[in-house]
KOLMIGU-360889 format. One line per field, with one value per residue (C-alpha): residue number from 0; x negated, y negated, z negated. Coordinates in Angstrom, 3 decimals, always signed. Layout:
N
num <- c(NUM | ...)
px <- c(X | ...)
py <- c(Y | ...)
pz <- c(Z | ...)
//
This chain:
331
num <- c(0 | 1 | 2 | 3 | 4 | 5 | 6 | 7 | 8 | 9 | 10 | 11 | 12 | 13 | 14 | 15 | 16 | 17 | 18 | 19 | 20 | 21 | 22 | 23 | 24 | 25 | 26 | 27 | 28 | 29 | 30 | 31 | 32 | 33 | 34 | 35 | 36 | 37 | 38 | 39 | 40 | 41 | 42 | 43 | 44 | 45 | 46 | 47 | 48 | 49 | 50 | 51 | 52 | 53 | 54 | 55 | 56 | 57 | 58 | 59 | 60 | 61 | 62 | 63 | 64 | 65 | 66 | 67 | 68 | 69 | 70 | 71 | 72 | 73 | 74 | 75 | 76 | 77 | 78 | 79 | 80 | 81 | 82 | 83 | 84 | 85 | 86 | 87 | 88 | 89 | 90 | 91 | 92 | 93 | 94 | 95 | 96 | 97 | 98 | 99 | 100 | 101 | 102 | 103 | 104 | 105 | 106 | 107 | 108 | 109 | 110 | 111 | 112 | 113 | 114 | 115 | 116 | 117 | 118 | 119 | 120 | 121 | 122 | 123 | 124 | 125 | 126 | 127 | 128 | 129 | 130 | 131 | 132 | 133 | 134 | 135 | 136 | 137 | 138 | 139 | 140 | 141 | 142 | 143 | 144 | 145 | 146 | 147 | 148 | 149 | 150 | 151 | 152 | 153 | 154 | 155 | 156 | 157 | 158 | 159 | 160 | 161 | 162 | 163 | 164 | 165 | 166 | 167 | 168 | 169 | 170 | 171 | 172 | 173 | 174 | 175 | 176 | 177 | 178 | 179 | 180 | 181 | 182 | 183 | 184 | 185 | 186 | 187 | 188 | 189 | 190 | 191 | 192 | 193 | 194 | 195 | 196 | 197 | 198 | 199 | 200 | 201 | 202 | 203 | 204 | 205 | 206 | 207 | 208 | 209 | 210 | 211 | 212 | 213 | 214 | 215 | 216 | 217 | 218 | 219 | 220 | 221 | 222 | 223 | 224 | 225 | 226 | 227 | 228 | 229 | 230 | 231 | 232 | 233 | 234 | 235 | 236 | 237 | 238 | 239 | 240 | 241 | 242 | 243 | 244 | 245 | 246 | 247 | 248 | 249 | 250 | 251 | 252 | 253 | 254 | 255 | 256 | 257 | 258 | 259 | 260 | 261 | 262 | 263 | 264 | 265 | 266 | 267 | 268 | 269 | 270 | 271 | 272 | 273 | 274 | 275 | 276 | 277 | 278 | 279 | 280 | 281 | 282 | 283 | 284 | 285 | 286 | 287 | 288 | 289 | 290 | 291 | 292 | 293 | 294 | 295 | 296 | 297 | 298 | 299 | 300 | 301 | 302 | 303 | 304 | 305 | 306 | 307 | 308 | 309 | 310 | 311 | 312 | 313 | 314 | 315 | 316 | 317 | 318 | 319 | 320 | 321 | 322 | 323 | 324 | 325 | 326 | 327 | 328 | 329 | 330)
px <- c(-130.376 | -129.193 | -130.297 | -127.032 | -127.781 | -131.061 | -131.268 | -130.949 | -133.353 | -135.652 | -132.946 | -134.465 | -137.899 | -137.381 | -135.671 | -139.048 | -141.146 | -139.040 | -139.248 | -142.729 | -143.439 | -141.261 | -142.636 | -146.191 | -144.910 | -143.463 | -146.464 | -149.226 | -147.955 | -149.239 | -152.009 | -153.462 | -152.886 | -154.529 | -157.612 | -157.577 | -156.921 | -159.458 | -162.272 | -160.634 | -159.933 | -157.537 | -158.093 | -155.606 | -152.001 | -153.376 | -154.041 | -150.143 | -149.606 | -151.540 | -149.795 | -147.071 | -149.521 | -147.371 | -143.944 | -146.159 | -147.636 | -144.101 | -142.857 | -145.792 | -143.987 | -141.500 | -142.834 | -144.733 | -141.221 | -139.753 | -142.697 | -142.170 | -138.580 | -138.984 | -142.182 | -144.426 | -147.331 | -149.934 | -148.078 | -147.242 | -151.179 | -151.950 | -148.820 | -149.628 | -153.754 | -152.015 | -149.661 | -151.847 | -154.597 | -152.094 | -151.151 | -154.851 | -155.126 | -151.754 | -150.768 | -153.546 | -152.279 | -149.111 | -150.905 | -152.832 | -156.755 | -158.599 | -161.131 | -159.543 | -162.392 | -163.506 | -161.274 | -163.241 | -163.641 | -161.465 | -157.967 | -157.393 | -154.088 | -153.733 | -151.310 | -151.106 | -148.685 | -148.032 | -145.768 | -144.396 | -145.834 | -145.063 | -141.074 | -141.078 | -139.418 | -141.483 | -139.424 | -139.633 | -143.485 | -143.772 | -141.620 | -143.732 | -146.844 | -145.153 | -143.388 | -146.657 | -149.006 | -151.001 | -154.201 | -155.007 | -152.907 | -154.298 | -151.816 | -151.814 | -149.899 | -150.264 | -149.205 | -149.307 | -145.168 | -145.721 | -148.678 | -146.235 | -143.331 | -145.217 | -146.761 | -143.026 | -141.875 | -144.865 | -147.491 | -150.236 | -148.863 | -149.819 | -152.949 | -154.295 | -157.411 | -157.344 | -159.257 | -156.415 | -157.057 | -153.230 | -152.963 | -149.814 | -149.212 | -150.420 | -153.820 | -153.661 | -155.233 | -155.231 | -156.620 | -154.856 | -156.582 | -155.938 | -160.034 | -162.571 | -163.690 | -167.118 | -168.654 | -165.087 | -164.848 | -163.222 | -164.442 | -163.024 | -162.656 | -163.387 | -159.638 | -158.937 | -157.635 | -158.830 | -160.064 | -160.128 | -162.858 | -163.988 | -166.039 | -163.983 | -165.117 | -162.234 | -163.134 | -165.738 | -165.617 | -168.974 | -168.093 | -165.780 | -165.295 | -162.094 | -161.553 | -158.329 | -158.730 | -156.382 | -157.815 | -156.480 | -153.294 | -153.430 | -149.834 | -151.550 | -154.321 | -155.969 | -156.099 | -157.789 | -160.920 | -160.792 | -159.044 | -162.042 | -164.412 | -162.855 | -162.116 | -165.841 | -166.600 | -165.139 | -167.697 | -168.897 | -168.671 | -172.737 | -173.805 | -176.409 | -174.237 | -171.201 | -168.362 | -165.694 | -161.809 | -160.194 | -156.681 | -154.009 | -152.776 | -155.468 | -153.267 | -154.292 | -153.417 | -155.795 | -154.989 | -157.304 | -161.002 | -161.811 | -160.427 | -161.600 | -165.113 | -164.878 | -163.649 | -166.307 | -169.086 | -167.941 | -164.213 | -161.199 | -157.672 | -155.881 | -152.170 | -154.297 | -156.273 | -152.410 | -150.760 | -148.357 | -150.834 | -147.642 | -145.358 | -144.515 | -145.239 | -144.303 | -141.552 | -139.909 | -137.037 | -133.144 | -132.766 | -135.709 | -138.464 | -140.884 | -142.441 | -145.666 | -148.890 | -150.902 | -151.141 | -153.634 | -156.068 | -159.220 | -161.472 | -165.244 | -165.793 | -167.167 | -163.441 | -160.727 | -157.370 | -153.983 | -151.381 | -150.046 | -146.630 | -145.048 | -142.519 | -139.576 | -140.196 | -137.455 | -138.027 | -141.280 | -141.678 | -144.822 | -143.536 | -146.542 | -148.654 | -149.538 | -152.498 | -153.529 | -157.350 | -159.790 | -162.802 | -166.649 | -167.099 | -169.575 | -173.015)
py <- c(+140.205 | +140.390 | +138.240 | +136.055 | +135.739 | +134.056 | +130.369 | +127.987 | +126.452 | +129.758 | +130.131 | +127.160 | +128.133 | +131.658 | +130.101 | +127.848 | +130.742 | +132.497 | +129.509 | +129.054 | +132.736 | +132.647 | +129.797 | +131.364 | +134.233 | +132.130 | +130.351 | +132.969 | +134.574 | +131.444 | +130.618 | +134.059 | +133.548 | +130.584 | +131.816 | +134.479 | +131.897 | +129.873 | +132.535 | +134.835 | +137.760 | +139.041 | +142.653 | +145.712 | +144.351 | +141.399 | +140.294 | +140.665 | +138.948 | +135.721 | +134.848 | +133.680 | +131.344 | +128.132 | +129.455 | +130.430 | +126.970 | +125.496 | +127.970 | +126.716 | +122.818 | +124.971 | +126.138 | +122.925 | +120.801 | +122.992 | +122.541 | +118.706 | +118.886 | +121.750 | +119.098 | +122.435 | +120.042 | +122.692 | +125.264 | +122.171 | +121.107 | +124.409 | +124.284 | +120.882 | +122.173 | +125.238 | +123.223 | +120.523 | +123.510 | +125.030 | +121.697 | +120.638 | +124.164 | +124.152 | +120.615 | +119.029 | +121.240 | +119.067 | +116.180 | +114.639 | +114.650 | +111.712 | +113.066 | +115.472 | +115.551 | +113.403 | +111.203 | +110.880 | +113.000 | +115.343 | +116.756 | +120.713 | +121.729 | +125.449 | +127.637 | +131.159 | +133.744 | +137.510 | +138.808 | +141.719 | +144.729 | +142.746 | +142.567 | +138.545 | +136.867 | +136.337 | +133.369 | +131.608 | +131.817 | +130.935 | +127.767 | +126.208 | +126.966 | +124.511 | +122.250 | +121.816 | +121.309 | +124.380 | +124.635 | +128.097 | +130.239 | +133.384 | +136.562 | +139.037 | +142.605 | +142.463 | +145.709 | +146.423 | +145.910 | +142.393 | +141.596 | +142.332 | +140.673 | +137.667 | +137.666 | +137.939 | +135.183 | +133.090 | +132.490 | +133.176 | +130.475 | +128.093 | +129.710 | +131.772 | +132.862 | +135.734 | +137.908 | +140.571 | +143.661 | +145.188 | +148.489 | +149.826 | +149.405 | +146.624 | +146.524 | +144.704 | +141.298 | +138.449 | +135.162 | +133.217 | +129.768 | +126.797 | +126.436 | +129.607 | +131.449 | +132.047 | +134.869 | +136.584 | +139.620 | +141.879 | +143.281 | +145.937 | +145.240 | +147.669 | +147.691 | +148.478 | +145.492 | +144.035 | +140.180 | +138.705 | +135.589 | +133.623 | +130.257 | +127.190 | +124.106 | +121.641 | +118.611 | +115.774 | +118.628 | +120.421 | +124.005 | +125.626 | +129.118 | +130.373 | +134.232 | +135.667 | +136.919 | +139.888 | +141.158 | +144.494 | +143.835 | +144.502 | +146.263 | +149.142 | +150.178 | +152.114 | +149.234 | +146.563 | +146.979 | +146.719 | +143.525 | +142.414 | +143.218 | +141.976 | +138.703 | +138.562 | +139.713 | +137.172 | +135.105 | +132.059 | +128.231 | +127.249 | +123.843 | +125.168 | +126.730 | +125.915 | +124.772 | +127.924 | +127.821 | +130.867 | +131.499 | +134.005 | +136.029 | +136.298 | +138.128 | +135.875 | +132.100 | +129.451 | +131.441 | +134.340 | +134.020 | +135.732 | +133.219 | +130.362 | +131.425 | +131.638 | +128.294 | +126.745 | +127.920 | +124.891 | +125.172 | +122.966 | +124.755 | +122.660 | +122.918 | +121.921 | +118.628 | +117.301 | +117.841 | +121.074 | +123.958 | +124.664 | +125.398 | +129.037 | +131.229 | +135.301 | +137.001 | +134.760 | +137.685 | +137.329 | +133.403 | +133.017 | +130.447 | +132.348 | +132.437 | +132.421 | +130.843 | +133.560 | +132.332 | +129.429 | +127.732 | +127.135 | +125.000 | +123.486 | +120.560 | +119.204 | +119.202 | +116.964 | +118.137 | +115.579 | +117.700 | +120.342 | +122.180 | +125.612 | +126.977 | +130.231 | +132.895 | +134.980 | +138.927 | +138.113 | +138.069 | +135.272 | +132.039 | +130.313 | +127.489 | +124.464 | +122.490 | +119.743 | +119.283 | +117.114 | +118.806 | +116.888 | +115.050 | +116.710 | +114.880)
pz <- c(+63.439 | +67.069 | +70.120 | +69.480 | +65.575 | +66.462 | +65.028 | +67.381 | +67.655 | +68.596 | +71.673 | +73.759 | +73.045 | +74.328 | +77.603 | +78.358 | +77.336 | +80.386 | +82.396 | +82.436 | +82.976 | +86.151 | +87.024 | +86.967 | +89.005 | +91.536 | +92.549 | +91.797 | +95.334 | +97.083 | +94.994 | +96.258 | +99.651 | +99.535 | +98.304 | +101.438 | +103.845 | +102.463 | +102.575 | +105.693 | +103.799 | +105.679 | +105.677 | +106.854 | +106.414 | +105.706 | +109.166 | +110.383 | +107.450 | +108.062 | +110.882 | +108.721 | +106.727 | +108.275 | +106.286 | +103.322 | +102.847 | +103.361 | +100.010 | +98.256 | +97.727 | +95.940 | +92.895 | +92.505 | +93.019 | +89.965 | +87.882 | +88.088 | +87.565 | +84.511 | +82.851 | +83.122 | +83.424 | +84.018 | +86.567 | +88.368 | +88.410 | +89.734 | +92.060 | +93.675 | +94.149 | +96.143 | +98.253 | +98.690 | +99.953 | +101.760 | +104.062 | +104.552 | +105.936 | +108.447 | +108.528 | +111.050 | +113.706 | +113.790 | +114.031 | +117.393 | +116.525 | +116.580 | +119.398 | +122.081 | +123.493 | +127.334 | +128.746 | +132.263 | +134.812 | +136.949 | +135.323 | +136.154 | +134.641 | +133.585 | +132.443 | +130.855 | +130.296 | +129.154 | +131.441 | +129.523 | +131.373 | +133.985 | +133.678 | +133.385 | +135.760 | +138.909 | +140.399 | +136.683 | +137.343 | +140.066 | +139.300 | +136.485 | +138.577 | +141.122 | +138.713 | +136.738 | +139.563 | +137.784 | +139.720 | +138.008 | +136.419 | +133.911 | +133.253 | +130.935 | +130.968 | +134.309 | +136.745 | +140.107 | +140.579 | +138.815 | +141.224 | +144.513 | +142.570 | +142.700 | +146.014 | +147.166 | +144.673 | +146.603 | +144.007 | +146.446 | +149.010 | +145.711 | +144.457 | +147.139 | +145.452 | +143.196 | +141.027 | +139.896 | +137.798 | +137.710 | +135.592 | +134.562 | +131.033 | +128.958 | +129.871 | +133.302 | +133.474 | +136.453 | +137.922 | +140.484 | +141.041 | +143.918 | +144.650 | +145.328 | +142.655 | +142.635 | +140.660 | +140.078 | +138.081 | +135.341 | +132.128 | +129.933 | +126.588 | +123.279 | +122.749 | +126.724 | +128.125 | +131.335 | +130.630 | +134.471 | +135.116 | +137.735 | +138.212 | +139.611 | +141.374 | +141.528 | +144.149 | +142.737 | +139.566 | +138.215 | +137.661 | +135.423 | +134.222 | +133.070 | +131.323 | +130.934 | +127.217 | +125.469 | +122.565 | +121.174 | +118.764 | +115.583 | +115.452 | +113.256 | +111.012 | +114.267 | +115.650 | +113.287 | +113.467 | +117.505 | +117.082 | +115.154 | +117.699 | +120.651 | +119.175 | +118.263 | +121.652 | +123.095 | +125.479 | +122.353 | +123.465 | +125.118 | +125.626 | +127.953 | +130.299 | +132.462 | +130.302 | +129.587 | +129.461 | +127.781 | +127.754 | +127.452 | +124.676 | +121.532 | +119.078 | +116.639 | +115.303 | +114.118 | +110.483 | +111.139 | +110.389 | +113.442 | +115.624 | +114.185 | +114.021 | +117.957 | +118.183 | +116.140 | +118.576 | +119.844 | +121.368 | +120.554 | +120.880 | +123.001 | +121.050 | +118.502 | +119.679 | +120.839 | +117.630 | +118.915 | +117.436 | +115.266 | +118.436 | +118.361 | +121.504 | +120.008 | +119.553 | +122.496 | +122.799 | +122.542 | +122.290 | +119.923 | +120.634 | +118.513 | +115.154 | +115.471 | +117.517 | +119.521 | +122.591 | +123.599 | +125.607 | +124.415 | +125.882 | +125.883 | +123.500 | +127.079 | +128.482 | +126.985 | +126.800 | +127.951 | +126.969 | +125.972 | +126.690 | +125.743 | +128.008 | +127.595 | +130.472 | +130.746 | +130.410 | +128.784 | +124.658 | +125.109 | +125.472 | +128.438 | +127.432 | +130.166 | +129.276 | +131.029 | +130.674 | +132.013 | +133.239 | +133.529 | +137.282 | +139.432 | +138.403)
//
């Protein structure tokens, strides 16, 4: 007896055995990925991969939506566990917390930006330092052309302290802050990027110190375990010491492990604490904002944050991020 000779009432019980296998397949993707967001294994491809955790979770209401509509009453269960797991895990970042942290004291407004081996537009720069009242202003990819290209565009008539470490390539890194920077310096990371820092004193302020951070990409599988490192190298949150800002470019979004592991030494991510930690900041390249969140500012859970804005710079393919913090009043 052929397929079509079948009786027919075996035909609609083949079709839901089909269904529900499909069904199985379509949300077993998400259900894993779950499960490594959940427990940070991300791991070789992995990593790259978790960056797109946001549009994953989003996929995950689809399954669960044809369960419903199909009456496959246990795929759906397991569906609406993964999507619910999967928005507990994204959806807070679009969401203003409860506690962004101090509301008193002095406000210091920051902003960061990769400039793209330096090819970003200086002028642009330059413009939401002044249009933003930025008091201190971290770059990454910085080079010796971009550092002239900006002392021409007149960033150093706004923030005429430095601490610059320009290297062609990628690697550069620089500090250019309105008040003295005390204790200024550059360190070399284990992936070879230059992470500029300095100490701030903003008036009626205590002191504040601020690290231009660029951890190693992981664009490869050379590469991966340096990313590790230098995120885990990064300088850790301490209550005992003078409150830390760092910002720039961490190759990483608040889906890796890595990263979040720094931040609960006792950092908030600013994007975060304001409801925007969803705003995309890479690829910013041929009239796209971006897809996904690796640039921030992370501060000490002893500095509140105001706001928080993300801004296109032409020629570069970061988007920058403002903050607007408020730092703890000299005691």
């Amino acid at each position: 007896m052929t397929i079509t000779d079948a009786p027919p009432a075996t035909r609609p019980a083949k079709r839901r055995i089909v269904l529900s296998v499909l069904l199985w397949l379509l949300l077993a993707p998400g259900a894993l990925w779950f499960l490594g967001r959940a427990f940070g294994l991300e791991r070789g491809m992995l990593i790259m991969l978790f960056a797109g955790t946001p549009f994953v979770a989003a996929w995950t209401w689809i399954p669960f939506l044809i369960a419903l509509v199909a009456k496959r009453w246990a795929a759906a269960a397991v569906a609406g566990l993964v999507a619910f797991g999967m928005a507990v895990c994204v959806l807070p970042r679009a969401l203003p917390d409860f506690d962004k942290g101090p509301t008193e004291g002095v406000e210091l407004r920051v902003l960061t930006a990769n400039l793209l081996f330096s090819g970003a537009d200086p002028a642009q720069i330059v413009q939401l330092v002044r249009d933003n009242d930025v008091a201190v202003l971290a770059v990454q990819e910085f080079t010796p052309r971009g550092e002239e290209a900006l002392k021409a565009a007149g960033l150093t008539e706004l923030l005429p302290y430095q601490q610059l470490a320009p290297e062609y390539g990628a690697s550069g890194s620089g500090l250019y802050s309105r008040y003295p920077l005390t204790d200024p310096g550059s360190r070399r990371n284990d992936g070879g990027f230059q992470q500029a820092f300095g100490t701030i004193q903003p008036p009626g302020a205590a002191p504040v110190y601020l690290e231009s951070v660029h951890p190693l990409a992981p664009a490869h599988p050379t590469m991966f375990a340096g990313w590790r490192t230098d995120l885990r190298e990064q300088l850790p949150a301490d209550a005992g010491r003078t409150p830390r800002i760092l910002l720039g470019d961490f190759n990483a979004t608040l889906d890796h492990r890595v990263l979040r592991e720094l931040i609960d030494t006792g950092y908030r991510d600013a994007a975060d604490a304001v409801g925007k930690g969803l705003v995309p900041s890479w690829p910013s390249r041929a009239g796209m904002n971006g897809l996904v969140t690796i640039d921030h500012v992370l501060v000490d859970e002893r500095i509140g944050v105001r706001d928080v804005e993300v801004h296109d710079v032409t020629e570069s393919d970061h988007r920058a991020v403002f903050a607007s913090l408020t730092v703890p009043a000299a005691s």
